[in-house]
Each structure stands twice: as structure tokens, then as C-alpha cells.
N, C-alpha and C positions, 0 to 999 in steps of 0.2 A: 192553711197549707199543711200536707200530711208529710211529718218527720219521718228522717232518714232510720233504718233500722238500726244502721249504721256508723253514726254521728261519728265514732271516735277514729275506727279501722280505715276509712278511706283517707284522712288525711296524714294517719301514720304510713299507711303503704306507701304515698309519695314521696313519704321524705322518706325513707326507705330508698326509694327507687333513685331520688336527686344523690344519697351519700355512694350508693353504689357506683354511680355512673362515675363520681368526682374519683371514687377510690380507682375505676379504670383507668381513668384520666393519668394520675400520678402512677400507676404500676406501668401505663405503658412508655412514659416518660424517662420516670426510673431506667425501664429495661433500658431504651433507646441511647440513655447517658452513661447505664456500665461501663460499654467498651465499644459502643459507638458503631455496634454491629448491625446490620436488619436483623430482623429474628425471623424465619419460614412462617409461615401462618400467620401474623399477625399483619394489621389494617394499622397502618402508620395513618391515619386520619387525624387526633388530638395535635401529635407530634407537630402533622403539615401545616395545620393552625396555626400552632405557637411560632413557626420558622415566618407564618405570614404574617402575624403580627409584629415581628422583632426585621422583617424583611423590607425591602421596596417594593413597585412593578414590578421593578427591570431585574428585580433577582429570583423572582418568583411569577411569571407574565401571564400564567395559564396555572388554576385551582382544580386539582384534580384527585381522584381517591386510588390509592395503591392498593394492591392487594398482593404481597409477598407470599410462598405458597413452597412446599416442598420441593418442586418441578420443575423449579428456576434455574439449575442449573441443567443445562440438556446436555447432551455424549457429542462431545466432539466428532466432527467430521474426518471418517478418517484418510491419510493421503492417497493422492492422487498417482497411476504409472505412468511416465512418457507412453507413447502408442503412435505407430505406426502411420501417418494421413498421407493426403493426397492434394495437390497445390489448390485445390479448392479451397483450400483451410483455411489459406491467407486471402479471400474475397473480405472478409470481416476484419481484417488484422493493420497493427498501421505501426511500419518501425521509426525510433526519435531517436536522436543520437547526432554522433558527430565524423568526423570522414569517414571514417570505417563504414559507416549505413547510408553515406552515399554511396560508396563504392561499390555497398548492397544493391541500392536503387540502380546505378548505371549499367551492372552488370549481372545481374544474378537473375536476370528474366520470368521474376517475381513480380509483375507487372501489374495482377490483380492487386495486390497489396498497398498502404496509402503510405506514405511516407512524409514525415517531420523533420529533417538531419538538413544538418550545414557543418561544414568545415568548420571546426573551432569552438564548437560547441561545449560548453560545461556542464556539467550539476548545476551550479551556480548563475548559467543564463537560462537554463531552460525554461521556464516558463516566462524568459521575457523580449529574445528575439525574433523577429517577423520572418519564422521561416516557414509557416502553415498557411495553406491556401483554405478560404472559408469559404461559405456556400454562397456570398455575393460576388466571388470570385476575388477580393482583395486578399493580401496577405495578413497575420494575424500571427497571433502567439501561441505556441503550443496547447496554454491555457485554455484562449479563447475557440482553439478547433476542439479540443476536447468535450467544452462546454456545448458545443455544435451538433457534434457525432459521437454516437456510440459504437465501441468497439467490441467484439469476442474478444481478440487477444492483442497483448501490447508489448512490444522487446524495444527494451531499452539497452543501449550501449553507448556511455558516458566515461570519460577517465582519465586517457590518455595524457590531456590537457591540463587536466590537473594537477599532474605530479611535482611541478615544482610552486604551487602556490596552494599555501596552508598547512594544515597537518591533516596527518591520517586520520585524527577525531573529527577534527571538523569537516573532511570529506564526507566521513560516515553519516555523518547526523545531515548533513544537507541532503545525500541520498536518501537519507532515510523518512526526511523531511517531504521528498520529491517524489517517492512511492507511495507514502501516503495519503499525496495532493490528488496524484493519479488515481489510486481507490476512490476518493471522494467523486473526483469526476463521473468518473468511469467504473460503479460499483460493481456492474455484472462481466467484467473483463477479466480474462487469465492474463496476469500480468508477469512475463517473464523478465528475469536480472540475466543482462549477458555478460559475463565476464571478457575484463578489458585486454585486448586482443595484446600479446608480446613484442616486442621488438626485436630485431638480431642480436646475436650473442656479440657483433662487431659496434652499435648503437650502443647496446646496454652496458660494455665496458667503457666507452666514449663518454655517456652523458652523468652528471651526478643526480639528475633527478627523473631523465624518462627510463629508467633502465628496469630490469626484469623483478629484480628484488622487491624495487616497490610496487609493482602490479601486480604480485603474487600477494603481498602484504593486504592492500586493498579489494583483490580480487576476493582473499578466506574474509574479509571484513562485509565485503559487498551479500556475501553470501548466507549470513546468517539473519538476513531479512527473509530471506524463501520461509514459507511456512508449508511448502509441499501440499496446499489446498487451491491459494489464489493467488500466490507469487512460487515461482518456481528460477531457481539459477543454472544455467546452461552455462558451459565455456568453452568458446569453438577454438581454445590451444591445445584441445584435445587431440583436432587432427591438423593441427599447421606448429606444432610443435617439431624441434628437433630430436627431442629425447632429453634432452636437457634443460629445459624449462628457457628456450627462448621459441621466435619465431623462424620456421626455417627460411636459408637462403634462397632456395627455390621457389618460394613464393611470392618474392617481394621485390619488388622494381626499386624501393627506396631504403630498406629497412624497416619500415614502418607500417607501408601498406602493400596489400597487398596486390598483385599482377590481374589485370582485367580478363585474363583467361584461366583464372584461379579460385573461382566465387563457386564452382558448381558442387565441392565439397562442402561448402557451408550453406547450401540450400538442404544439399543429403541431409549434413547433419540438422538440420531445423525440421526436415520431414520427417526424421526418425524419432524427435521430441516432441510430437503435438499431444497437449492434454485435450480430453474431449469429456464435455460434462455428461 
């Protein structure tokens, strides 16, 4: 048998080769443990290893190779104008909410448009009373129509009802909760926040809890969910206001809602707010 030329060089290279590799091993580890950051460029592979072995399944279900890269963060999307449409707009669009968006539905001759509202409606029932019609024709949860259909655009208006149950935090966060549910459904939808419609200045001095102070409270709360990309907040007190931050008396049969030959301002103003991708 003819000997290597070689005998000693080739088994040094490998160990050579096995100490490097370990010394990656522990540099990329190291990095990873400083401060707990990813680093740009670097193959978090050793790392994924070590999290599987110290992991379960169910916390790791899928074994996969990362590649982190300078490029990862990309330029924000920048906002979006309201823009002028035409009631075509709302063949795609479906409003949820509570009387107010019936009152939409009954009278605003927006009839292409799908509709989810009931009287009495919350934040906090939204996705759990049977007021959506689904594609076998039963009644369903807003959820489950969601889950059903997809939408272009989605205006929600919620609130009213709430005002004397809970606090303003925990309104927020259940809205905030419920905007988010909606993105998950319904990822490719413009989803507009409608600011909760005013009551009279004769109401709001009446009531300790439905009166104008706190819809304006919750309305600037509601509002800093808009990211002016894929949620955007409208508020129709803009034109049924008095000048004084209630609802005028001219508008309203009860105080509260508005008169069924009184809608055609709040379609204007919806046609004057259409985002178009």
C-alpha cells in the first residue's frame, strides 16, 4: 500500500478545521448573549440549535435557517390622502357598529354596502352577537362573517353604549383589541375608526355618563389607533356638530340619533374620505 506524501498535514488541517468551526460556534453565541440583539449579516443557525435542544415541539414546531441581512428593515409606507370616490366604493365595504349604523343602513341609501349593526351593540359584544347574515343564509357573529368574506374597506362605529360601563383604559384596549382582531381577519381591508357620534347639549347636561365630555375623551383615545396606512379615523361631529362640541338639535328626533332625513350629509362626508390603494 503506497503511503501518504502527507501522513502528518491532513490530519492537522482537520483539527484545524473542527477548532475553528467550535470557535464560531461560541463567537456567535457570545454575540447573541451580549445584549440579546440579532446582529445584520449573521446566520443565527448554532444559536437555533441550542434553543432546540433546551426547547420542546410546541415551542420550536418548524427547524428552519435564518438569515439576518442589512435590508431588514425596509422604509416605511408612507400615509395615505382621503380622495374624492363615488358609491361604487362601498360595493366592497361592510359597516359594524351600533344604532347609529343602523340608522346608516335604514336610511342612507348606501344599499350596495354590507352591514353588521344592532342596536346596543359594544366593543365588548362585538364579535359575539348573531347579527351577521353568512353565506348559508343563517345568522352568525361578526367574527364568523368576517371569517367568510372579505372586505376592501371596514368603518366601524362603537361607543355610545359604553359610556357608563368601565373605564376609559379599558375601553381603549378592548378597542384596540377589536381592531386588531379585524386586521387579522380581514388583512387586505382599509379599515376606518368612526368617531362616536355626540349627543345634545340638553342630553349631555342631563346624563353623568352619556354626555359629550366623555365621547370627546374617548373619541382623541379611539384615535390614535389610525396609522394613516390601513386604519384611518373619520368623525362625522364634524358636520352635525353645533359649534360647541355637542350634536345639533336639528338633527335629532331623540337627542341621540339622528332624524331619518338627515343621513345624506354623512354619506357626503364618507364620499369625500375614500382611501384608494
Amino acid at each position: 500500500m503506497k503511503k501518504s506524501k502527507y501522513p502528518i498535514i491532513l490530519p492537522l488541517l482537520a483539527s484545524l478545521l473542527c477548532v475553528e468551526a467550535y470557535g464560531q460556534v461560541l463567537r456567535i453565541q457570545e454575540t447573541a448573549a451580549k445584549d440579546g440583539q440579532v446582529k445584520p449579516g449573521i446566520v443565527y443557525v448554532c444559536q437555533k440549535i441550542e434553543d432546540l435542544r433546551h426547547g420542546t415541539p410546541e415551542d420550536v414546531p418548524t427547524f428552519h435557517f435564518t438569515v439576518h441581512t442589512e435590508s431588514a428593515n425596509a422604509k416605511e409606507e408612507p400615509p395615505r390622502q382621503f380622495e374624492t370616490v363615488d358609491k361604487s366604493y362601498f360595493d366592497d365595504a361592510v359597516f359594524i357598529g351600533d344604532s347609529r349604523m343602523v340608522g346608516l343602513h335604514d336610511y342612507s341609501g348606501l344599499d350596495n354596502a354590507t352591514y353588521y349593526a344592532e342596536v346596543g351593540m359594544t366593543i365588548f359584544s362585538l364579535f359575539d352577537k348573531p347579527v351577521a347574515k353568512l353565506a348559508d343564509g343563517s345568522i352568525g357573529t361578526v367574527e364568523q362573517a368576517l371569517q367568510q368574506k372579505q372586505f376592501g374597506k371596514i368603518y366601524l362605529m362603537v361607543g355610545i353604549n359604553e359610556l357608563g360601563t368601565g373605564t376609559q383604559e379599558r375601553f381603549l384596549q378592548a378597542y384596540q383589541a377589536a381592531v386588531e382582531r379585524i386586521q387579522s381577519l380581514q388583512p387586505n381591508a382599509v379599515i376606518f375608526i368612526q368617531g362616536i357620534m355626540y349627543v345634545t347639549e340638553e342630553r349631555s347636561q342631563a346624563d353623568a355618563y352619556i354626555n359629550n365630555p366623555n365621547i370627546q375623551v374617548r373619541n382623541k383615545n379611539i384615535a390614535t389607533l389610525a396609522d394613516n396606512r390601513n386604519i384611518f379615523y373619520i368623525d362625522v361631529n364634524e358636520i352635525y356638530s353645533d359649534g360647541k362640541g355637542n350634536l345639533s338639535k336639528e338633527y335629532t328626533f331623540d337627542n341621540a340619533h339622528l332624524k331619518g332625513a338627515c343621513y345624506e350629509p354623512w354619506v357626503a362626508f364618507l364620499l369625500e374620505h375614500g382611501i384608494v390603494k
